[in-house]
C-alpha positions as CSV (number, residue, x, y, z in Angstrom):
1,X,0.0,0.0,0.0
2,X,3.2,2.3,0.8
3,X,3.7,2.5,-3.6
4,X,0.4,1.8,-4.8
5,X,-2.9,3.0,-4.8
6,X,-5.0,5.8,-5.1
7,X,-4.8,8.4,-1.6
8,X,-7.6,11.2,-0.6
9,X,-6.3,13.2,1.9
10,X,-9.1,15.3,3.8
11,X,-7.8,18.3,6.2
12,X,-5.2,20.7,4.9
13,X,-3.9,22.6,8.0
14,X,-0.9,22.9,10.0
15,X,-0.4,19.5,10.2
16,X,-1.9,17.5,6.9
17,X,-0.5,19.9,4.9
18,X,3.1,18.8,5.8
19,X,1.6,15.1,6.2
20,X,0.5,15.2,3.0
21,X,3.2,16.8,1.1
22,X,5.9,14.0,2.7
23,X,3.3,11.8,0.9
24,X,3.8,13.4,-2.8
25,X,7.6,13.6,-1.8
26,X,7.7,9.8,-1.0
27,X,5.8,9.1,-4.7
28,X,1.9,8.7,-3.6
29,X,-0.7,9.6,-5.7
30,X,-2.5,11.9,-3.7
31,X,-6.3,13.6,-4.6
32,X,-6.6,16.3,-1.6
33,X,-9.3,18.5,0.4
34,X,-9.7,21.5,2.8
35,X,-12.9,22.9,3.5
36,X,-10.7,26.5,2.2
37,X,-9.6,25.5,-0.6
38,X,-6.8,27.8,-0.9
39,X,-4.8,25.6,1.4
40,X,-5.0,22.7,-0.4
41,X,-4.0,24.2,-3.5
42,X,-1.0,25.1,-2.0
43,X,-0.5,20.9,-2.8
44,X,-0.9,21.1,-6.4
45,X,2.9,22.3,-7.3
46,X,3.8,18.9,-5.6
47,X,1.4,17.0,-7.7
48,X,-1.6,17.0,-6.0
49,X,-4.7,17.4,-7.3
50,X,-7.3,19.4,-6.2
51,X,-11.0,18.1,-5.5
52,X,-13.9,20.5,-5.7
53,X,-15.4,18.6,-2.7
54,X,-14.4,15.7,-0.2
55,X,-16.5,13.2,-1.9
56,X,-15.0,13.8,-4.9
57,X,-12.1,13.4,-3.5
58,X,-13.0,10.0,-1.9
59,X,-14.6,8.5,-4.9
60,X,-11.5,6.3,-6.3
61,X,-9.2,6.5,-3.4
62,X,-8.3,3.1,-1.6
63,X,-7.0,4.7,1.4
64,X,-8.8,8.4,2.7
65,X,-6.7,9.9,5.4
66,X,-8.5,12.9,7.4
67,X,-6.9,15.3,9.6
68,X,-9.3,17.7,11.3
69,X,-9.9,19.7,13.8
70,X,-12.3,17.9,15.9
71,X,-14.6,14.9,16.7
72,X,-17.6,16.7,15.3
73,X,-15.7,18.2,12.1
74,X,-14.4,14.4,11.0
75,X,-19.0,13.3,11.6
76,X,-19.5,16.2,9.6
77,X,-17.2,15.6,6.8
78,X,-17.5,11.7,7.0
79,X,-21.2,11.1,7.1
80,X,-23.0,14.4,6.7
81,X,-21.0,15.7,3.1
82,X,-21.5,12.1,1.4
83,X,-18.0,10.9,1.9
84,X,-19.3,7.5,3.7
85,X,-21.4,6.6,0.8
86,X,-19.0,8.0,-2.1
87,X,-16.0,5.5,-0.8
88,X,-16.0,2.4,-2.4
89,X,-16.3,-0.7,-0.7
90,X,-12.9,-2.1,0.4
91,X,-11.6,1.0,1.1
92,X,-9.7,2.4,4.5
93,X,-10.2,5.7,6.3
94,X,-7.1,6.4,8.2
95,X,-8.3,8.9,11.1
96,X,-5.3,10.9,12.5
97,X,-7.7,13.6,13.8
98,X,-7.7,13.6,17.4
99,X,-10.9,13.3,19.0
100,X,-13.4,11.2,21.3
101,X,-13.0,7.5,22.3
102,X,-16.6,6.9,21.4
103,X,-16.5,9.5,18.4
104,X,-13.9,6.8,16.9
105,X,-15.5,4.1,18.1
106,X,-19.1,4.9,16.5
107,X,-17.3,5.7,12.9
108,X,-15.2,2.3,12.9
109,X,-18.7,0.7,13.2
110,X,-20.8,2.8,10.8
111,X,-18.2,2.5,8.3
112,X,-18.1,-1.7,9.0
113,X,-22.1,-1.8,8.4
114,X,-20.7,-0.3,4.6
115,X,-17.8,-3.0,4.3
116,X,-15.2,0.0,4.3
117,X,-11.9,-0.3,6.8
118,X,-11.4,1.8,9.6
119,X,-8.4,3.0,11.6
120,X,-8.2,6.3,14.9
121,X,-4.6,7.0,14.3
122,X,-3.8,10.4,16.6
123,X,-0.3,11.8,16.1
124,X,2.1,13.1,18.3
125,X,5.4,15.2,17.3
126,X,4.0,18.2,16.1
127,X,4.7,20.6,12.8
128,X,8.1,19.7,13.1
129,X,7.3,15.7,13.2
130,X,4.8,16.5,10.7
131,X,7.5,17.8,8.5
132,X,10.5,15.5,8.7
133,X,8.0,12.8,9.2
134,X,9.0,11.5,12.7
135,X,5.7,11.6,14.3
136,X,4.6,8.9,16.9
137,X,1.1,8.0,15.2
138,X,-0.5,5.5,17.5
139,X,-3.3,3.2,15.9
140,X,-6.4,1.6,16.9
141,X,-8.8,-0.6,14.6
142,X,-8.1,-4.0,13.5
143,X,-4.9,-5.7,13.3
144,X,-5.2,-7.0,9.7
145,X,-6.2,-3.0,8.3
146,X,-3.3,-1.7,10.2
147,X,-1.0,-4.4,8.2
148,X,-2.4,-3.0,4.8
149,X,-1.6,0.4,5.4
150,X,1.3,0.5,7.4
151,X,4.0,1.2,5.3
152,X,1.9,4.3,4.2
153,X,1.7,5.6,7.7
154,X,5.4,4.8,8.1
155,X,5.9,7.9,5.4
156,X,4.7,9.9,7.8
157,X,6.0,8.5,10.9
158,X,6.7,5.7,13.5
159,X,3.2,4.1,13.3
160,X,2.5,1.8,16.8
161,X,-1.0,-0.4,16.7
162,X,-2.1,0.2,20.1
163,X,-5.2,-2.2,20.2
164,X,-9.0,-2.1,19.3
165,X,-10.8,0.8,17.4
166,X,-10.3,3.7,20.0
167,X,-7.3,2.9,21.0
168,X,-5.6,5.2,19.2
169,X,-7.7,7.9,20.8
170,X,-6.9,6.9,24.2
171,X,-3.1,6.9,23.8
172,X,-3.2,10.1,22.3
173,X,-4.9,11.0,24.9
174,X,-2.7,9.5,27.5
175,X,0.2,12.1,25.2
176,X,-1.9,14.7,26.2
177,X,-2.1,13.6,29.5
178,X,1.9,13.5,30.2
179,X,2.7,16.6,27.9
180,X,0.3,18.9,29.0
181,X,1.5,18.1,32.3
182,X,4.9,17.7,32.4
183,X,4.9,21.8,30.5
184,X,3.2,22.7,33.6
185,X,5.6,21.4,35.9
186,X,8.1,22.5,33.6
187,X,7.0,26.2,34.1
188,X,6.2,26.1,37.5
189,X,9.8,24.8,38.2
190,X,11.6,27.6,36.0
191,X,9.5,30.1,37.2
192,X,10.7,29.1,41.1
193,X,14.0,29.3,39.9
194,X,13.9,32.9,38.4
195,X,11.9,34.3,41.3
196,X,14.2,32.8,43.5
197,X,16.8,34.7,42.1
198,X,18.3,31.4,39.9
199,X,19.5,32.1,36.3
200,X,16.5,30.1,34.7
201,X,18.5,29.3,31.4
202,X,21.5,27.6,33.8
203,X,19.3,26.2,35.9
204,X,17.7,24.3,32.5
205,X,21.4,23.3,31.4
206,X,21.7,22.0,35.0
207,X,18.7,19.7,35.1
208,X,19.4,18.1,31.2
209,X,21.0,14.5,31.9
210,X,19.2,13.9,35.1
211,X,16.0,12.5,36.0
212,X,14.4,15.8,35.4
213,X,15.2,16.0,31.5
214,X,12.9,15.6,28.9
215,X,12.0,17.0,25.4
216,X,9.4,19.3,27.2
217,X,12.3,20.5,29.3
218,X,14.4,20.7,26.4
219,X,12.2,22.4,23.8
220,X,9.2,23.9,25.7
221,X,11.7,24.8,28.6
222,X,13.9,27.1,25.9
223,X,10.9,28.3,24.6
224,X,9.9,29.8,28.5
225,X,13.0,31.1,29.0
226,X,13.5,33.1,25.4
227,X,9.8,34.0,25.6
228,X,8.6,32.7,22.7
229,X,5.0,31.2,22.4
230,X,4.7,31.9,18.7
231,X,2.3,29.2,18.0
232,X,3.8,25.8,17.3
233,X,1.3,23.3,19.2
234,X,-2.2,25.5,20.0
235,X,-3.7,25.6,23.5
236,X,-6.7,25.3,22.2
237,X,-6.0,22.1,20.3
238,X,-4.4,20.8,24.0
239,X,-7.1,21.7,25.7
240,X,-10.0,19.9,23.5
241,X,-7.8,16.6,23.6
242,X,-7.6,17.1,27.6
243,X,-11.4,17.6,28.0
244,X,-11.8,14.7,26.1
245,X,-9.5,12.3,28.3
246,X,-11.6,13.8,31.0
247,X,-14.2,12.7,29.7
248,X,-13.3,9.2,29.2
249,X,-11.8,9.2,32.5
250,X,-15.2,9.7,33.7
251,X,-16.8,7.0,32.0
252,X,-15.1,4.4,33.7
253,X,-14.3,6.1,37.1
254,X,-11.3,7.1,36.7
255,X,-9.4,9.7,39.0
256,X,-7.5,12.5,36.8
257,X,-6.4,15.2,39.4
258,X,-3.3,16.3,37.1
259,X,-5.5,16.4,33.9
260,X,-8.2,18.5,35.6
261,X,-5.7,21.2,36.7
262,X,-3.9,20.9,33.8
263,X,-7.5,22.0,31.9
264,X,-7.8,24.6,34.4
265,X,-4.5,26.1,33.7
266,X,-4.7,26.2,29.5
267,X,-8.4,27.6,30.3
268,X,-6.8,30.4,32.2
269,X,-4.1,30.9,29.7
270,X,-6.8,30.9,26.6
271,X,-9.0,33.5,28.8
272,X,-6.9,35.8,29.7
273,X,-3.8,35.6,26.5
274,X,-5.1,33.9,23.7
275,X,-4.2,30.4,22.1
276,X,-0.8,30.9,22.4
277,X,1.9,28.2,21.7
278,X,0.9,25.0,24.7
279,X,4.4,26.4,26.4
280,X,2.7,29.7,27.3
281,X,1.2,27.4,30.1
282,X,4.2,29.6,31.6
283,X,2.2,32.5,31.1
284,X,-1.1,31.9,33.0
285,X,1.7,30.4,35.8
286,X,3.5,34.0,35.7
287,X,-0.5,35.4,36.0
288,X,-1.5,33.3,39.0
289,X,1.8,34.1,41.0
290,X,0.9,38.0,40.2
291,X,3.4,38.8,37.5
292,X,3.8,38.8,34.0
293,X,5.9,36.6,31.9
């Protein structure tokens, strides 16, 4: 599937654009899709060609691979703007959207009753993974449609399959869960070094190697220190995927005490600076303790 076949690629922002253009670079064949099509005809000096509409651009494609914003914008597009009953039947839709356990879980089975194939596949890794095609996509669906199209994914990244349909969700959710997180701690920490009188950007160098490090402390941590919140990975985007781990957290009973505050935090930050880059966590930190960042 990696070198043949026909690809639709629906959802041409941030991140399926540089999905998708790895894809033309890597040979595929790809028919592609944004609900402004402007962006995706930023594609078509790579080879891609434009579709009018995302059932158009589903109608030959073996493999459909969305990317959108949320769980209600992949119902929308998938069952609601014919792109369900335009696929034909054999055909895979590769979810890297992240959204709801159950959202994923209801689309596997809808598209089953149609005889089409059905993977959640969230990513993790950002614009930058996006780009150089190192991002951690984790996969749920069945095993058998994860073997057809894995050396597709692995165009795009380090593809892991993580169990049943929704499993995907939930370890992209678990990401979530550890990132968003660990940036808080990671602020909270440099900011007690600064206003303790510390050099922030020493105290950094001085943690890398031990237990502390990590690649929020290396990139997100920089990031703090210089300032810099232009928007790589949105607060907004964090937040949705940590509401929705709350939420399956409370289906089954779950205890999320990090999560929750985590939520409360990117809430603040959204309220009171905007949807700046997820390390401006630092920001609504700096707010809370009566300064400014």
């Amino acid at each position: 599937m990696a070198s043949n076949g026909s690809i639709a690629f629906l959802g041409i922002g941030l991140m399926g654009a540089r999905q998708a253009r790895r894809l033309l670079e890597a040979g595929q064949t790809l028919r592609v899709w944004n609900r402004s099509r402007q962006k995706a005809e930023t594609l078509a000096p790579f080879g891609a060609s434009v579709a009018a509409t995302a059932a158009e651009a589903v109608s030959s494609a073996d493999v459909v691979i969305t990317m959108l914003e949320n769980g209600p914008v992949v119902e929308d597009v998938l069952f609601r703007q014919d792109v369900a009953s335009a696929l034909k039947r054999g055909a895979i839709v590769v979810d890297m959207s992240s959204i709801g356990v159950e959202e994923a879980r209801s689309h596997a089975r809808r598209l089953a009753d149609s005889g089409i194939g059905h993977l959640d596949a969230p990513v993790s890794g950002g614009t930058v993974g996006a780009e150089q095609g190192t991002l951690a996509i984790m996969v749920g669906g069945k095993a058998e449609v994860f073997a057809r199209v894995e050396p597709l994914l692995r165009l795009m990244g380090r593809p892991a399959h993580v169990g049943p349909s929704g499993s995907g969700q939930l370890a992209k959710l678990a990401n979530q869960i550890i990132v968003g997180v660990t940036i808080g701690a990671v602020a909270e920490a440099l900011l007690l070094a600064e206003k303790g009188g510390a050099d922030p950007a020493k105290v950094r160098q001085a943690l890398r190697g031990g237990f502390a490090d990590s690649r929020v402390l290396d990139l997100h941590g920089e990031r703090m220190i210089a300032r810099d919140f232009t928007t790589r990975g949105r607060s907004a985007t964090h937040l949705k995927d940590l509401d929705n781990a709350l939420g399956a957290a409370r289906a089954i009973g779950l205890a999320t005490p990090y999560a929750e505050l985590t939520a409360d935090l990117f809430r603040g930050l959204l309220a009171h600076a905007g949807d700046l880059d997820h390390s401006g966590l630092f920001v609504e930190l700096a707010r809370r303790s009566g300064g400014v960042a």
